[in-house]
Backbone as JSON, one array per atom type, in Angstrom:
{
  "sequence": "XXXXXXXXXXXXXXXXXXXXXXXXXXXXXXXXXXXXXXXXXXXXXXXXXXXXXXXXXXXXXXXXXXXXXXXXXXXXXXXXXXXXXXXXXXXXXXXXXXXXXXXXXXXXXXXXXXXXXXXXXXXXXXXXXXXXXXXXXXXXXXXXXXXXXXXXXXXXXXXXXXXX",
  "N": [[33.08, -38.8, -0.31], [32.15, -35.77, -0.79], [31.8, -32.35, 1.21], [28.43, -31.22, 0.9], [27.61, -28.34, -0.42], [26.24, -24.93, 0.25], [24.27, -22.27, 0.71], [22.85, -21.44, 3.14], [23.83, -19.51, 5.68], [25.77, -19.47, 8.91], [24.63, -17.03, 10.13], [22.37, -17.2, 8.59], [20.75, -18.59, 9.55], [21.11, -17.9, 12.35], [19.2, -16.01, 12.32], [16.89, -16.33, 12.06], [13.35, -16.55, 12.75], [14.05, -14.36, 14.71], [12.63, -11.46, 15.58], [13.13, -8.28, 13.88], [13.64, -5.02, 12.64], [12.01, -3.03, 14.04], [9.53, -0.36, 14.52], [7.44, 2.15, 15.26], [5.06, 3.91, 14.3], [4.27, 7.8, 13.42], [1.01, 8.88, 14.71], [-1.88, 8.6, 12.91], [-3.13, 10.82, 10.73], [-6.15, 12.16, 9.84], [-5.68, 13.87, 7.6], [-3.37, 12.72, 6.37], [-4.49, 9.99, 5.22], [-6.14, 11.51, 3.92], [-4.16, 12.45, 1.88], [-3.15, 10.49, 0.84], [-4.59, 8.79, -0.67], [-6.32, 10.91, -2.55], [-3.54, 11.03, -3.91], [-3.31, 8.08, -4.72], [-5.72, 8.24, -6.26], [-5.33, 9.57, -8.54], [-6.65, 12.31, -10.56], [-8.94, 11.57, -10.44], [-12.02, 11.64, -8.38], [-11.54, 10.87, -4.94], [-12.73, 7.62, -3.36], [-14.97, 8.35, -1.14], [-15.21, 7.29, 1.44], [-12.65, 7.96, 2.23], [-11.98, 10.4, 3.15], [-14.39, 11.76, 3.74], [-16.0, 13.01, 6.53], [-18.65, 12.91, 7.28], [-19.68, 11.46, 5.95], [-18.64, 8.95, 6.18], [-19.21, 8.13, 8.76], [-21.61, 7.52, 8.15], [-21.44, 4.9, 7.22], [-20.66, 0.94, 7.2], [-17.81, 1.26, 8.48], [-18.25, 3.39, 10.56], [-16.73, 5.73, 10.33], [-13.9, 7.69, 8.74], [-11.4, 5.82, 6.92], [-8.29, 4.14, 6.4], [-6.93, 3.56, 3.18], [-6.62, 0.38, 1.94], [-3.43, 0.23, 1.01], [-2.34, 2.01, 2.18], [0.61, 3.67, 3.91], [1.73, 4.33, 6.9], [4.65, 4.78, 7.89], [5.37, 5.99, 5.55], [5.57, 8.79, 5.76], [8.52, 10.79, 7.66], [9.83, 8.49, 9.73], [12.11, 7.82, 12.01], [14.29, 5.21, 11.81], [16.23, 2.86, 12.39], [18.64, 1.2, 10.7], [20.91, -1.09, 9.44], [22.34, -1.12, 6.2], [23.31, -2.77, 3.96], [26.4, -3.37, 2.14], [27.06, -1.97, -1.19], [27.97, -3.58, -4.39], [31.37, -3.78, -5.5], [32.86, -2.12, -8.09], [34.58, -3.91, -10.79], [35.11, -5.99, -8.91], [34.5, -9.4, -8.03], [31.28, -10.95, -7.71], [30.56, -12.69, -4.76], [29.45, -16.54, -4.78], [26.0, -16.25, -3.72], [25.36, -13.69, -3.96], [24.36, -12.42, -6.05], [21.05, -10.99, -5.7], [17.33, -11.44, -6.22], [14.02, -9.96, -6.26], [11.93, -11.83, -4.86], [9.05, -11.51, -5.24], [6.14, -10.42, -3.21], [3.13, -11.28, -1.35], [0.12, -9.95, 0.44], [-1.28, -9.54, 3.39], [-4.63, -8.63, 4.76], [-5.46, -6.86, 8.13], [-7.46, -5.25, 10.38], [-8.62, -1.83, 9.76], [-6.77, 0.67, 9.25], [-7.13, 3.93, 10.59], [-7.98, 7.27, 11.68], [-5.95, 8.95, 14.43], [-5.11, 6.09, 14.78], [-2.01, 4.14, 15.75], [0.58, 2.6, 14.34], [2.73, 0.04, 14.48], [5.38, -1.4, 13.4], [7.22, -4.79, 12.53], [9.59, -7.46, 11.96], [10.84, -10.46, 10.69], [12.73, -13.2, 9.86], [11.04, -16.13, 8.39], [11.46, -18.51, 7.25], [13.57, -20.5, 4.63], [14.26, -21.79, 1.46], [16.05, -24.17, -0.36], [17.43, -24.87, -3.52], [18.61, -26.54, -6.45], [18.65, -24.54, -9.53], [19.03, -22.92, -12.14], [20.92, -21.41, -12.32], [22.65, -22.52, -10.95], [22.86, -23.4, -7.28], [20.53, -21.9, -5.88], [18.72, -20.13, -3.37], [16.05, -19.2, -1.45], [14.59, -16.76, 0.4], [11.86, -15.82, 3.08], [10.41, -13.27, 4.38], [8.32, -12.1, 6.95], [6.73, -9.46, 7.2], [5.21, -7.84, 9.49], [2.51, -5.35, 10.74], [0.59, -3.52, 13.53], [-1.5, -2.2, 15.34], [-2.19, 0.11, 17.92], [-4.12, -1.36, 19.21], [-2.84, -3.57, 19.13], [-4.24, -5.1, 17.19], [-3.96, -6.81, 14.59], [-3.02, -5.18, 11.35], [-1.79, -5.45, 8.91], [0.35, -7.97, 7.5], [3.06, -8.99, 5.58], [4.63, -10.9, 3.16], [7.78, -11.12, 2.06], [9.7, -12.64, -0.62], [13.0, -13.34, -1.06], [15.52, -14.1, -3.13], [18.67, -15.17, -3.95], [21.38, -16.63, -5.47]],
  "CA": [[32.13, -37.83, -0.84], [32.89, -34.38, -0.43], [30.27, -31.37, 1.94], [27.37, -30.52, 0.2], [27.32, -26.79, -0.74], [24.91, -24.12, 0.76], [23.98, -20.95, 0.6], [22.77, -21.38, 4.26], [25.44, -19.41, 6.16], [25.28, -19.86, 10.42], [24.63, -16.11, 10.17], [20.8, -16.79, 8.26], [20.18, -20.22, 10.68], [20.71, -17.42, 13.78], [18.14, -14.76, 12.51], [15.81, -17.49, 11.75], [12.53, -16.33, 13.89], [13.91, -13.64, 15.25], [12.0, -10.16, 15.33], [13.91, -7.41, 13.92], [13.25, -3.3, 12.13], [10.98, -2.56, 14.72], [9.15, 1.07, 14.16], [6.23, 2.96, 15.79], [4.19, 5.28, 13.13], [3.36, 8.77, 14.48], [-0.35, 8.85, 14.77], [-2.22, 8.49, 11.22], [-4.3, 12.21, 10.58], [-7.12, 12.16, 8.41], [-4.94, 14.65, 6.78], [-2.49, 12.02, 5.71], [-5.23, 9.78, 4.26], [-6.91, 11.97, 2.27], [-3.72, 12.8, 0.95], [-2.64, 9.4, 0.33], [-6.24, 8.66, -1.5], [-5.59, 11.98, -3.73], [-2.61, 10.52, -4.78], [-3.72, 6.97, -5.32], [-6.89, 8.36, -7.07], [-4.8, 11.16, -8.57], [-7.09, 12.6, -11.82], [-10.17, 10.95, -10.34], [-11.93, 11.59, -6.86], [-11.0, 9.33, -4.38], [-13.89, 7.08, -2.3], [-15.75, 9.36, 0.07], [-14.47, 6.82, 2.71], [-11.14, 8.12, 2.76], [-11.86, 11.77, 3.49], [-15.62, 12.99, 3.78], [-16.45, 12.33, 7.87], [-20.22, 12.66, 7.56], [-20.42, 9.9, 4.72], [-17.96, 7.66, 6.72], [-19.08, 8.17, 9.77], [-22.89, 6.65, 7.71], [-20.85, 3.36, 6.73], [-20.45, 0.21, 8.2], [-16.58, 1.71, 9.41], [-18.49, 4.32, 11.26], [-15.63, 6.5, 9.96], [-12.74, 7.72, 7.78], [-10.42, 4.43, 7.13], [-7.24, 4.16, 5.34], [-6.78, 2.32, 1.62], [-5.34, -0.87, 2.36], [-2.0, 0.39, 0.69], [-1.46, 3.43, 2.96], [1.41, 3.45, 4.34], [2.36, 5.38, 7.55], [5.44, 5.0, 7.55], [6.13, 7.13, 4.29], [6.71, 9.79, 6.82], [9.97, 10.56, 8.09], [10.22, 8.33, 11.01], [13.81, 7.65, 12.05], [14.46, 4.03, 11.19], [17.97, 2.42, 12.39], [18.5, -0.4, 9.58], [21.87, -1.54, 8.23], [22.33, -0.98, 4.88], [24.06, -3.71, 2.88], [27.55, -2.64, 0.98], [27.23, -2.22, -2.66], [29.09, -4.81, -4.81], [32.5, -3.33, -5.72], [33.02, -2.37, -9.82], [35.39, -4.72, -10.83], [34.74, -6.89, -7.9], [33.54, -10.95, -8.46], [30.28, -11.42, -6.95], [30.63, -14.23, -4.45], [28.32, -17.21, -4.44], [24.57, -16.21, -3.17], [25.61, -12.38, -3.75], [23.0, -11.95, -6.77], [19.85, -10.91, -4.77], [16.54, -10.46, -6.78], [12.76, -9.76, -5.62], [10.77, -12.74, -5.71], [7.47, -10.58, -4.94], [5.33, -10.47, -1.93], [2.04, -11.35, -0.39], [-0.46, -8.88, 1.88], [-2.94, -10.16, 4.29], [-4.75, -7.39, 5.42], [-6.69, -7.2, 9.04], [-8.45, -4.24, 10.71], [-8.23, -1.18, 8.54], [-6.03, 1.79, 9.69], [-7.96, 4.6, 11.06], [-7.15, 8.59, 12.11], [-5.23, 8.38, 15.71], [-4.09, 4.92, 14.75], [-0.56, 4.17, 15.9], [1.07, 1.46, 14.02], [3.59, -0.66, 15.06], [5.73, -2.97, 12.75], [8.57, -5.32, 12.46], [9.68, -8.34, 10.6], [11.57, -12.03, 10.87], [12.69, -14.5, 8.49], [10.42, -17.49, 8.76], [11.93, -19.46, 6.53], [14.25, -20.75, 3.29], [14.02, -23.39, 0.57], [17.36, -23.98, -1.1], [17.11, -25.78, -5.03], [19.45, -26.41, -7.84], [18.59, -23.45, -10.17], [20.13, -23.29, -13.76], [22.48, -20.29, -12.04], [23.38, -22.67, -9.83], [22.35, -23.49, -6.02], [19.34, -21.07, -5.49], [18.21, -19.62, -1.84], [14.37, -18.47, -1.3], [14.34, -16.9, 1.82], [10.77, -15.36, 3.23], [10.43, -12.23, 5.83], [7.1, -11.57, 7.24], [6.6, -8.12, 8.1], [3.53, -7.3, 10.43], [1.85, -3.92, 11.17], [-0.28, -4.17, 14.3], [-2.35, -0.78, 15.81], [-2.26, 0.33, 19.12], [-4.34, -1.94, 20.49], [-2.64, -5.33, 19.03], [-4.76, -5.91, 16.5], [-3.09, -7.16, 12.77], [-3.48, -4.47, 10.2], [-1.42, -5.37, 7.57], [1.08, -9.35, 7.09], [3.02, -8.99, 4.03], [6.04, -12.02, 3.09], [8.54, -10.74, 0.85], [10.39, -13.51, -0.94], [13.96, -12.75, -2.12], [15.89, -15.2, -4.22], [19.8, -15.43, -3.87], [22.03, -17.48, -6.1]],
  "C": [[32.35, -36.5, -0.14], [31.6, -33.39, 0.29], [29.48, -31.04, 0.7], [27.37, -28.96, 0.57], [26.48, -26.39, -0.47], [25.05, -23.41, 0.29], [23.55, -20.61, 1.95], [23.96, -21.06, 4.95], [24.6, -19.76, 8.04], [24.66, -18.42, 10.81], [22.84, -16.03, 10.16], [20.46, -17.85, 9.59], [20.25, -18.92, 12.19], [19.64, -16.34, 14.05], [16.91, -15.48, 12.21], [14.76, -17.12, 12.96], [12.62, -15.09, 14.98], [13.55, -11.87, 14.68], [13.48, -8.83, 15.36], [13.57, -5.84, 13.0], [12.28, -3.22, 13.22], [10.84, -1.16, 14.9], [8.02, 1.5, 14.32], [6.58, 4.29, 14.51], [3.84, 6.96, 13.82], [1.79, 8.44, 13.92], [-1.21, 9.09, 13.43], [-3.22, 9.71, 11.69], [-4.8, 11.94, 9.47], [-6.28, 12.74, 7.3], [-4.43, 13.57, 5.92], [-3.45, 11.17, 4.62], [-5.96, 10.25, 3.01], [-5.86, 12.19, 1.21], [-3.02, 11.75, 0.07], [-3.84, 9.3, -0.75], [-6.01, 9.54, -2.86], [-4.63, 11.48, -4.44], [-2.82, 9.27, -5.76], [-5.07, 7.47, -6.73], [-6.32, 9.51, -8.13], [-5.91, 11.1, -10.49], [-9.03, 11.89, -11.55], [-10.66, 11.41, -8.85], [-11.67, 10.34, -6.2], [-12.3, 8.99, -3.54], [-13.68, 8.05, -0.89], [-15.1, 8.61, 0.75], [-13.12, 7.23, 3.51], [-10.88, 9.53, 3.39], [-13.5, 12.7, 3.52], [-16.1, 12.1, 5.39], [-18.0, 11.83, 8.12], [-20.49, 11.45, 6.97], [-19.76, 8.85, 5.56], [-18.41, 7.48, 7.81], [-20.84, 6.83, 9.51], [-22.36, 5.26, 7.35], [-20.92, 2.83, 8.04], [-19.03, 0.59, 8.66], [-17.26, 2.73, 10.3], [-17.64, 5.66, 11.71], [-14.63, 6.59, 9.11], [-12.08, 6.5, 8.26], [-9.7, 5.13, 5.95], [-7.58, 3.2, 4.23], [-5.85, 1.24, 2.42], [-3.69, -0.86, 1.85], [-1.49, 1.44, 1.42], [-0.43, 2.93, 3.92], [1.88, 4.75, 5.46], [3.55, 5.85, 8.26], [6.63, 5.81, 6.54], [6.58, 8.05, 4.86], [8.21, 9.38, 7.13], [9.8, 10.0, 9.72], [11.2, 7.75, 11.14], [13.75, 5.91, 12.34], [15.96, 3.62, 11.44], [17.85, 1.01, 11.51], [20.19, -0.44, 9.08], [21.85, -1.7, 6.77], [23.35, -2.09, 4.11], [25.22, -2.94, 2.18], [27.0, -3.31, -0.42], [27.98, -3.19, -3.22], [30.01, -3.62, -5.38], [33.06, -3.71, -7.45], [34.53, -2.91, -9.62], [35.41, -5.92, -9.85], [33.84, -8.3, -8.41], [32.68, -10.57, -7.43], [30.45, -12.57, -6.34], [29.46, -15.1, -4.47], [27.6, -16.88, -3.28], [24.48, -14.65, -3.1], [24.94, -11.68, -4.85], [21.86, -12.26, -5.85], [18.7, -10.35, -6.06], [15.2, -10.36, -5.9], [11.8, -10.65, -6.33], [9.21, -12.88, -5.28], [7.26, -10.88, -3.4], [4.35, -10.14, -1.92], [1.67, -10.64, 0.54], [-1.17, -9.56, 2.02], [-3.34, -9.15, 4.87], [-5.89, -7.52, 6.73], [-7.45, -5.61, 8.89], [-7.82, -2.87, 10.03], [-7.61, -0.25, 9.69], [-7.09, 3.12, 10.13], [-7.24, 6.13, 11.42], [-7.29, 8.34, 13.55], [-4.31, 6.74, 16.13], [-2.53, 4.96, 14.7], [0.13, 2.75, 15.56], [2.48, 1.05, 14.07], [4.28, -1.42, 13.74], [7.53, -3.44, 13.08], [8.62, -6.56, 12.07], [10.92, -9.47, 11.19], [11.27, -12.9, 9.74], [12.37, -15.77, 9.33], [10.54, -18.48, 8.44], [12.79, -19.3, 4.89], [14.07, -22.03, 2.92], [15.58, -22.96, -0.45], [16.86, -25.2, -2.36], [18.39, -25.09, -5.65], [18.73, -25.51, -8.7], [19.64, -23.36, -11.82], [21.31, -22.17, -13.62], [23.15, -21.1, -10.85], [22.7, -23.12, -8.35], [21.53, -22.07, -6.09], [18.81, -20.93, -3.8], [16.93, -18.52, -2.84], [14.45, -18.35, 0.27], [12.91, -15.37, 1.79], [10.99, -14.55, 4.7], [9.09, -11.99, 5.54], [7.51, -10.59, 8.19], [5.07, -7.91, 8.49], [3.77, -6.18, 11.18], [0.36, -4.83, 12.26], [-0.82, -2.83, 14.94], [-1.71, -1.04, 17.46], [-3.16, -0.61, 20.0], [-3.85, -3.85, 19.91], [-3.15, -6.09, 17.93], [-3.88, -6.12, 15.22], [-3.75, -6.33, 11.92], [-2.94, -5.18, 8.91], [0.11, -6.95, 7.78], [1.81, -9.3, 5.6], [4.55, -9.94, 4.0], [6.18, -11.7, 1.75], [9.29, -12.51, 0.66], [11.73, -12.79, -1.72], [14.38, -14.25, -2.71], [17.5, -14.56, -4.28], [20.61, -16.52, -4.75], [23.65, -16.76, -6.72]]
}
């Protein structure tokens, strides 16, 4: 009987668990929120929470908070990441070299705040390999976590890709 076929190379089995993009936010300014909010709300106002201090400061946040989709990263903060090579026109795709996006999950903790300094970075936690009608199929899952300045979990989100 002949090896059973992967898609598991020794390459994914060594990043397995380990933490990797790691990227400090500069400091979130009200500024940025409101202008994120504006955008999200664009044609509508956006919830007092995101930009009027007196009204937020009357909530249970006892202040401006971010939307759970802000992102403070959209800034330019310098980011070292490897970029993947393109596939090559004319070039066969080798087996597990179709990649698509098989969505992702947010868990969201303590909300983002102005002076918040967020932290993130990301590890594959796992793969499930299946027969697939293209063939051997790979599901592999990266949880990326955002965490504030003082530790706490803002934001958990597991992308799933899908390889075959």
């Amino acid at each position: 009987m002949g090896q059973l076929e992967t898609l598991v190379t020794p390459e994914l089995e060594a990043q397995k668990g380990v933490w990797t993009d790691e990227a400090t936010s500069y400091p979130v300014a009200a500024s940025d929120i409101r202008k994120w909010a504006i955008a999200v709300y664009w044609g509508e106002t956006p919830p007092r929470i995101y930009w009027d201090e007196a009204y937020a400061r009357s909530t249970r946040w006892g202040g401006i908070i971010a939307p759970d989709d802000f992102n403070p990263f959209a800034w330019a903060v310098p980011l070292v990441r490897p970029r993947p090579a393109g596939a090559v026109p004319g070039q066969e795709t080798k087996k597990g070299g179709n990649a698509l996006n098989g969505g992702m999950t947010d868990k969201f903790g303590v909300k983002m705040r102005p002076g918040d300094v967020i932290t993130t970075r990301s590890r594959l936690t796992h793969w499930e390999e299946r027969q697939g009608r293209n063939g051997l199929t790979l599901y592999t899952y990266v949880a990326t976590e955002w965490t504030n300045q003082h530790g706490q979990p803002v934001k958990t989100r597991v992308k799933t890709t899908i390889r075959y």
